[in-house]
N, C-alpha and C positions, 0 to 999 in steps of 0.2 A: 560276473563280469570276467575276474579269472578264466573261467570256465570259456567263455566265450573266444578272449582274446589268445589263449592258449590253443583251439583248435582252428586258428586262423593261419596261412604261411606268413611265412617272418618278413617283416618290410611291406607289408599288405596296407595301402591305404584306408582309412575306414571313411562311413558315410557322417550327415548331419547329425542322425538320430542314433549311430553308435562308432564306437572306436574301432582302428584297424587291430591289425596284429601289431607283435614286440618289435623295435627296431633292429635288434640284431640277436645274437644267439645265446649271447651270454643273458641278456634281460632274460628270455623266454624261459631258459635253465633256471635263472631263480625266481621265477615266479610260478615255477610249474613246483620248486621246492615251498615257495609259501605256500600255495595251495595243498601241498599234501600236511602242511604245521595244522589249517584252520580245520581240514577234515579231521585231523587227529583230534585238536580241543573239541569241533563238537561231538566227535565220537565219546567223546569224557562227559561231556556234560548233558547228553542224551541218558547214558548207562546212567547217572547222578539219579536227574528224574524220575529212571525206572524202577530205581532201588530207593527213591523217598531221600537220598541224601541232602540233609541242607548244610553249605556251609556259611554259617553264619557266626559272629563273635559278637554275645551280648556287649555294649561298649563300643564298638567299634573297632575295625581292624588295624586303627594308625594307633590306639591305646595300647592295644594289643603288644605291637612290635616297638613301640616305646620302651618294653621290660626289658629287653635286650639291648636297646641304646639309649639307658639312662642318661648321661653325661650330655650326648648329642642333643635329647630333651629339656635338658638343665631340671630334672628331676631327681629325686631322691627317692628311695627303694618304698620308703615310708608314704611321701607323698601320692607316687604312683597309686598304692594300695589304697589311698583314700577314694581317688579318682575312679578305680576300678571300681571297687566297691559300691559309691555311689552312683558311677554308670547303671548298676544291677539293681540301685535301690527303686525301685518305684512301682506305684500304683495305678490302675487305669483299670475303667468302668464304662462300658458301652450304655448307652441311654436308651428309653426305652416311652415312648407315646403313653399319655393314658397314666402312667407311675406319677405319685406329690415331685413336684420342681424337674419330671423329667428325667429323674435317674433314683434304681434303689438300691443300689450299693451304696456310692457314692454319694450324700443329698447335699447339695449347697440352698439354702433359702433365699430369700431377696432380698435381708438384708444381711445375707453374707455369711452367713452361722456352716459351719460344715462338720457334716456328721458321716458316721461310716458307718456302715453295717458289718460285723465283726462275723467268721465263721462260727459254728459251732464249739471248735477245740480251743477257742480267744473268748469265748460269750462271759467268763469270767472276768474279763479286762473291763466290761459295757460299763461305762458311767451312764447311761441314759435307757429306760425302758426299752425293751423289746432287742435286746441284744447290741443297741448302738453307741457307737463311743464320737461325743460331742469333743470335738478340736478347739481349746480354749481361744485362738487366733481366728480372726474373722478375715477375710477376702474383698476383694475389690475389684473389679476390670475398670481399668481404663480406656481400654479399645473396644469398641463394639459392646459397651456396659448396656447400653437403653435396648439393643437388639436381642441379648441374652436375658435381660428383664424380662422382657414381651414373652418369649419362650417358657423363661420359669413360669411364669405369671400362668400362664394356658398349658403346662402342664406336657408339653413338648419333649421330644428327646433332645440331652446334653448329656456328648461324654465327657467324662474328664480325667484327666493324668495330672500325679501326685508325685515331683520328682525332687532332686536334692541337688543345689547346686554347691559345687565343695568351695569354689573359689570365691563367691561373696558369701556360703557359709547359711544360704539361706532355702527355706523349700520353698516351693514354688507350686500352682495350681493350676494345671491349661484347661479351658472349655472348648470344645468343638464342637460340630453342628453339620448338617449337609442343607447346603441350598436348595431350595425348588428347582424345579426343573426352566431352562429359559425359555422362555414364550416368546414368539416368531411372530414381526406383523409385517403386513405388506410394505411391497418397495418402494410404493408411491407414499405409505404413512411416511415413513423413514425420509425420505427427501424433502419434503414440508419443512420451508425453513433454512436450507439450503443445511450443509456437513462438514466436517474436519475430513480431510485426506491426511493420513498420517504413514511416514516412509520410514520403512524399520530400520535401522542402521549398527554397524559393532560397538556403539558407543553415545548413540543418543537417538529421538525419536526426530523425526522433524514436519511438522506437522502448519497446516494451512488451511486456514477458515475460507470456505466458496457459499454463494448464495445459490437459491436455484438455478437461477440461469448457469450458474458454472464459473461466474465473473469471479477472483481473488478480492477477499474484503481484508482491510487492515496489513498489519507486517508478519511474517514467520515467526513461529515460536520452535523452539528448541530444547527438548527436554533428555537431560544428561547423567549417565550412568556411568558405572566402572563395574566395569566384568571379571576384576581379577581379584584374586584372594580365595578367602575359603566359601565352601558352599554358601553359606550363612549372608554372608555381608554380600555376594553376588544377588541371591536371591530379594536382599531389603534393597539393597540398588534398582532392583527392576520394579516391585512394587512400588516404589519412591515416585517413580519416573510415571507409571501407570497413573499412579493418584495423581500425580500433578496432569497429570493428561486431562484424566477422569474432571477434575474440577474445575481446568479451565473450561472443558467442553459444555460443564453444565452450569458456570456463568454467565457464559457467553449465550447460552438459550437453542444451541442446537438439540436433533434430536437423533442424530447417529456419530457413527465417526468408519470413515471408510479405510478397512487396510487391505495390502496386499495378502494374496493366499499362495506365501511361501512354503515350500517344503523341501526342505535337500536333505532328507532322510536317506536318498539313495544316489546323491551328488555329491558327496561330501570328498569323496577318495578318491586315487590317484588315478585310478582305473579310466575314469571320467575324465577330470582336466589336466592328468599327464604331469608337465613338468612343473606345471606354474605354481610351485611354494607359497607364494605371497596370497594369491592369490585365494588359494585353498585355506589360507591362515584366515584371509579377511570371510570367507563362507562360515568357516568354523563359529567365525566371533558373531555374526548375528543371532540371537538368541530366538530363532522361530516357534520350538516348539513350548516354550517358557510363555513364550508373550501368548498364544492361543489360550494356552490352558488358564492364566493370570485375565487375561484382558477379558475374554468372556465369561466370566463369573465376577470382575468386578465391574465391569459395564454395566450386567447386568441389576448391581447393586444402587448405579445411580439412574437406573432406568432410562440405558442409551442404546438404542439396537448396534449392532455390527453389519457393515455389508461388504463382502469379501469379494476380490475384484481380480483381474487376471493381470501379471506384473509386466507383463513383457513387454520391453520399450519404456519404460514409465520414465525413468531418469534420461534415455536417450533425447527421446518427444518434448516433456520437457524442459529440458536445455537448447532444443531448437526452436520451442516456439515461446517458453515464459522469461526465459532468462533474462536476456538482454532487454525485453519492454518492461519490466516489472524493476532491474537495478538505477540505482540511483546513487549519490553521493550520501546519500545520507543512510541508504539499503544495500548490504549486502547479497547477495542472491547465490544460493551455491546450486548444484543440482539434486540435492537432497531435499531443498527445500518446492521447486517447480516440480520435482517429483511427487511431492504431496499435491500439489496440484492437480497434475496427469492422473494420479493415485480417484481425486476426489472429483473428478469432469467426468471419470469412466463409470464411477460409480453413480452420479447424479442423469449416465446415459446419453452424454455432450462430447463429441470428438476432441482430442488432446490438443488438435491445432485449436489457433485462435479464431481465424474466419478461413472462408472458404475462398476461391480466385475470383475473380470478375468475368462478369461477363463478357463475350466474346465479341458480341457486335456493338456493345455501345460501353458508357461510364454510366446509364442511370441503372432503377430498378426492375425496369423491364424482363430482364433474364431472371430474376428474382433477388431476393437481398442478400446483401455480402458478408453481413456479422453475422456470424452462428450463436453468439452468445446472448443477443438484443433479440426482442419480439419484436413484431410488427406491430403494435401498439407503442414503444418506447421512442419516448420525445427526444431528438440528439440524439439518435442514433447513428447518424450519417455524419458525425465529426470528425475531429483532427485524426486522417488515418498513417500509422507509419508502417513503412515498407516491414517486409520478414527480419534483415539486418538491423533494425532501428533507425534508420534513418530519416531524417525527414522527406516529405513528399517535395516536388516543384514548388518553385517559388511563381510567385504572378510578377509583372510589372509595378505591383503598386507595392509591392515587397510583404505581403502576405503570402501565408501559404494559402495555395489550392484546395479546397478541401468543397464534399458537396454542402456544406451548411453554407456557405457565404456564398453562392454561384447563383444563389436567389432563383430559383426555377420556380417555373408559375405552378407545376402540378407538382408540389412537393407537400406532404404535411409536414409542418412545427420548421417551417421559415418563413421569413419576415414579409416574403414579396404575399404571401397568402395570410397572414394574420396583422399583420401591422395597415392603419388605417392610411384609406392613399386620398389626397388633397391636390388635384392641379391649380397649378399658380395661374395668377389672373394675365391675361392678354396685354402687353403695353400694346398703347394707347396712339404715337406717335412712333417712328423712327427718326 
């Protein structure tokens, strides 16, 4: 993009689909100097790969530079050293199909017994036959324990890392595993049932249950994270928010959940949207690439398909056409939430408006029906309709609203003048 807008003249308007040139001379000057910085680093890190260099710090690089600013760390020379150290301490063992419990290095059994396999220069350490040293401490999972079972059980691969944590002073045991690959079913299974549209947001999910016709069932739910702090707590924040997704969708009885198919991999920067700060701050904070890779491996875990949908307009559309029918005194309606909507009509293959215009020559259904969301089978269909604004329609003289259910038309199905039983009253007799 540099690239681009440096060989553009200066004050060059640019098109929809890409930017102009620099506003004035001085931009263009230091952007043509940043571009010669990024040529530089990747000329460094090109030569890296060609010579094998890796720069990496067992530990971690903030451990690292801690040793030089103890104080600022609130660490002691001592303590550092423990940290280090047990940063370097640990064990990990790749699993292997077909091996007892899935791994032969490492053996944990089912009920929890863990055993090592010692090298040859250690084989004098073995308390147990055939070179293996039995760990008098037994194991437990609490997460995902009955799914790591099934696996031991059948003889599966599980690796596992054997690490030391200094600050509660205790070791620790992780299993891992790789999922099956996700199996893909048709879009018409997927919609059986009607789907969650769910709107990705810097700070929470906002997600809305539709049946199939497309109609909103129930109130918005809102599922909330916090994106800031260390890697760690950002990443249990999203899972958090995933699982609570994940279980309301699968009590509720659907059998997908529709998102948007963001990507600003190559939006992000300034090159693109120019001045606007805030802006590019709030791009930064939705978490796109995190929720694909989280959401479809645990979707897949409670057997929900995904169907990814094209975003543009969603929040617009919806705010024009759900917002204002769908709020009430007792519902709030933002556009994050009608965007789950928009999100979940698109994906169910229902246009994001609500009904289409009337006909041209008349008020009945001649020209054909007016709600896109109703079948032509659905009883009351033709009810209380309100304008685009909300508003109510005319009033009658008898101080009812107008609407086609009560105008009793004789070719109408599911009103009264064609199903209600008719009775003429008897003739008086005299005047």
């Amino acid at each position: 993009m540099l690239v681009h807008r440096l060989s553009l003249p200066v004050g060059e308007k640019g098109t929809k689909s890409k930017p102009g040139g620099y506003r004035s001379q001085g931009e263009w000057f230091r952007k043509s100097r940043r571009l010669h910085i990024l040529k530089a680093r990747l000329a460094a890190v090109q030569e890296d790969i060609a010579t094998g260099r890796v720069h990496v710090v067992r530990g971690g690089k903030q451990l690292a530079n801690n040793r030089h600013n103890l104080a600022a760390a609130q660490l002691t020379e001592t303590g550092w050293r423990e940290r280090w150290e047990a940063a370097r301490w640990f064990l990990s063992a790749d699993g292997e199909s077909g091996k007892r419990f899935g791994n032969e290095t490492i053996r944990v059994s089912p009920d929890g017994e863990v055993s090592i396999k010692l090298p040859k220069p250690l084989q004098h350490l073995a308390n147990s036959p055939r070179g293996r040293y039995v760990v008098t401490s037994r194991v437990m999972f609490q997460y995902r324990g009955e799914e790591w079972a099934d696996r031991v059980a059948h003889n599966r691969a599980v690796a596992y890392e054997i690490h030391l944590d200094v600050l509660k002073g205790r070791w620790y045991l992780t299993a891992s595993w790789k999922r099956p690959a996700v199996q893909t079913i048709p879009l018409q299974a997927a919609r059986v049932g009607g789907l969650i549209g769910v709107d990705t947001n810097a700070d929470h999910f906002a997600a809305y249950r539709l049946d199939k016709h497309g109609n909103p069932v129930g109130d918005p739910q809102r599922f909330w994270y916090d994106l800031t702090g260390s890697a760690d707590h950002r990443d249990a924040q999203l899972r958090h928010a995933l699982s609570q997704l994940l279980r309301w969708a699968t009590r509720i009885g659907v059998r997908a959940i529709a998102v948007e198919d963001l990507d600003f991999s190559d939006g992000k920067t300034r090159e693109k949207f120019g001045r606007k700060k805030r802006f590019r701050q709030l791009i930064h904070g939705i978490p796109t690439g995190k929720v694909k890779a989280r959401l479809v491996n645990m979707a897949a875990e409670h057997g929900l398909a995904l169907v990814a949908v094209d975003p543009a307009y969603t929040s617009k559309w919806g705010a024009e056409h759900w917002k204002t029918p769908l709020a009430n005194k007792k519902r709030a309606m933002t556009r994050h939430d009608v965007a789950g909507i928009a999100i979940g009509r698109r994906a169910l293959g229902h246009p994001v408006r609500r009904r289409t215009k009337p006909p041209r020559t008349h008020q009945s259904d001649g020209g054909g029906h007016r709600n896109v969301q109703a079948e032509s089978g659905t009883r009351g269909r033709e009810g209380l309709r309100r304008t685009r604004n909300g508003t109510s329609p005319p009033r009658a003289a008898t101080g009812h609203a107008v609407t086609a259910e009560n105008q009793r038309a004789q070719h109408r199905s599911g009103h009264a003048a064609e199903h209600e039983p008719w009775q003429q009253d008897s003739l008086p007799l005299s005047f």
